[in-house]
Each structure stands twice: as C-alpha cells, then as structure tokens.
C-alpha positions in Angstrom: 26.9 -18.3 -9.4 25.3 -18.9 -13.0 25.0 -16.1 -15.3 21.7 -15.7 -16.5 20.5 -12.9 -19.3 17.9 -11.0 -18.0 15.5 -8.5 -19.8 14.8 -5.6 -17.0 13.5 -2.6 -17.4 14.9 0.5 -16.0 13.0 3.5 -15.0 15.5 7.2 -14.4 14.7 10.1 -12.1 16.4 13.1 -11.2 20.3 13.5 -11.3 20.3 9.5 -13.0 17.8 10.8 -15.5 20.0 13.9 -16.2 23.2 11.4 -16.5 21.7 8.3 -18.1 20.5 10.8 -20.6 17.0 9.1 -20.9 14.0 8.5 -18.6 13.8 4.7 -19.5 15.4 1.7 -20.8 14.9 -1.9 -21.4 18.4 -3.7 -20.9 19.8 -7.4 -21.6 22.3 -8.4 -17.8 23.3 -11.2 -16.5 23.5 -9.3 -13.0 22.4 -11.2 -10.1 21.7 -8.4 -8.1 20.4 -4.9 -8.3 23.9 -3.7 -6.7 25.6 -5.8 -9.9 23.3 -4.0 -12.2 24.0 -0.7 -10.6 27.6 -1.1 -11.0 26.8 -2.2 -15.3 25.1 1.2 -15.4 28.5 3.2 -13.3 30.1 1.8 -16.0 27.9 2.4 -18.9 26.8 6.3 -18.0 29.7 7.2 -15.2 27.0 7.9 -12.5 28.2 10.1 -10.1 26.1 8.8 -7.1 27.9 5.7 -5.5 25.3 2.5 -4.4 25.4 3.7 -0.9 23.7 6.2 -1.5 21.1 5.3 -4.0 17.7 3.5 -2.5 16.3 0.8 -5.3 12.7 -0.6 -5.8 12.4 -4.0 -7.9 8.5 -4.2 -9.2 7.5 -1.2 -7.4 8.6 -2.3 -3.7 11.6 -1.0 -1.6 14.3 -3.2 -1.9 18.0 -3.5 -0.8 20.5 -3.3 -3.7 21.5 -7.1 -2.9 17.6 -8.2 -4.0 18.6 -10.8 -6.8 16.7 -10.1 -10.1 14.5 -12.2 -12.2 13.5 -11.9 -15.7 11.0 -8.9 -17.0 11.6 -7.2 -13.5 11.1 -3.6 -13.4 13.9 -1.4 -11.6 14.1 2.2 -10.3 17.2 3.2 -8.5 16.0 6.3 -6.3 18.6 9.0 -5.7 18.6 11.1 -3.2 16.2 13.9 -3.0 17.3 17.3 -1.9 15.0 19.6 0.3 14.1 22.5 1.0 
C-alpha cells in the first residue's frame, strides 16, 4: 500500500491526555489506518492502553481503528471511561 503524508489532527482525553502530555496536536503520518496511527503515537508517548481497548472517532463519527485516513481528518481515540 502507498505511503501517503497526511496532516491529522489529534484531539486527547483522559488517561491519553495525561500521557500524551497535551490535549491536542496536529501531526504529519503516512498511516493508512487509525490502528497504524495508534501504534505511531505507542511509540511516540508509550501509551499504556493497547488498541483493543481504545474506541476511535474519525471527523466526529464512531469508527473502527481499521477506518483508512484521509488528509485534514480529525481523530479522537476514546479510552475507556471508568464509573462509578
């Protein structure tokens, strides 16, 4: 698959927020996928919440993290949310 740079902007909550260090960012990927920019941010901040776990919405609608990206998309990966 061609690798394509792609400006998306990502949007932090919660325990991401608190690891990321930031509550937004506009990055430059050549991911494909939201799972394959998931995996550029393990990297880049050591998140401690694996994929599976982690719910994703690509221009403010539920996705699934193999949704493929496109340029000036807008990505919030949702962590779990603890009740009580």
């Amino acid at each position: 698959m061609e690798r394509i740079e792609r400006q998306i902007k990502i949007l932090y909550f919660a325990k991401l927020r608190e690891e990321s260090g930031r509550d937004e960012e506009t990055v430059t990927t050549t991911a494909n996928s939201a799972s394959e920019l998931y995996a550029e941010l393990c990297q880049r901040y050591s998140f401690s919440l694996d994929a599976s776990v982690t719910q994703v919405a690509i221009n403010e609608k539920f996705s699934t993290m193999k949704s493929s990206l496109s340029d000036g998309d807008k990505i919030v990966f949702i962590p779990p949310v603890a009740g009580g």
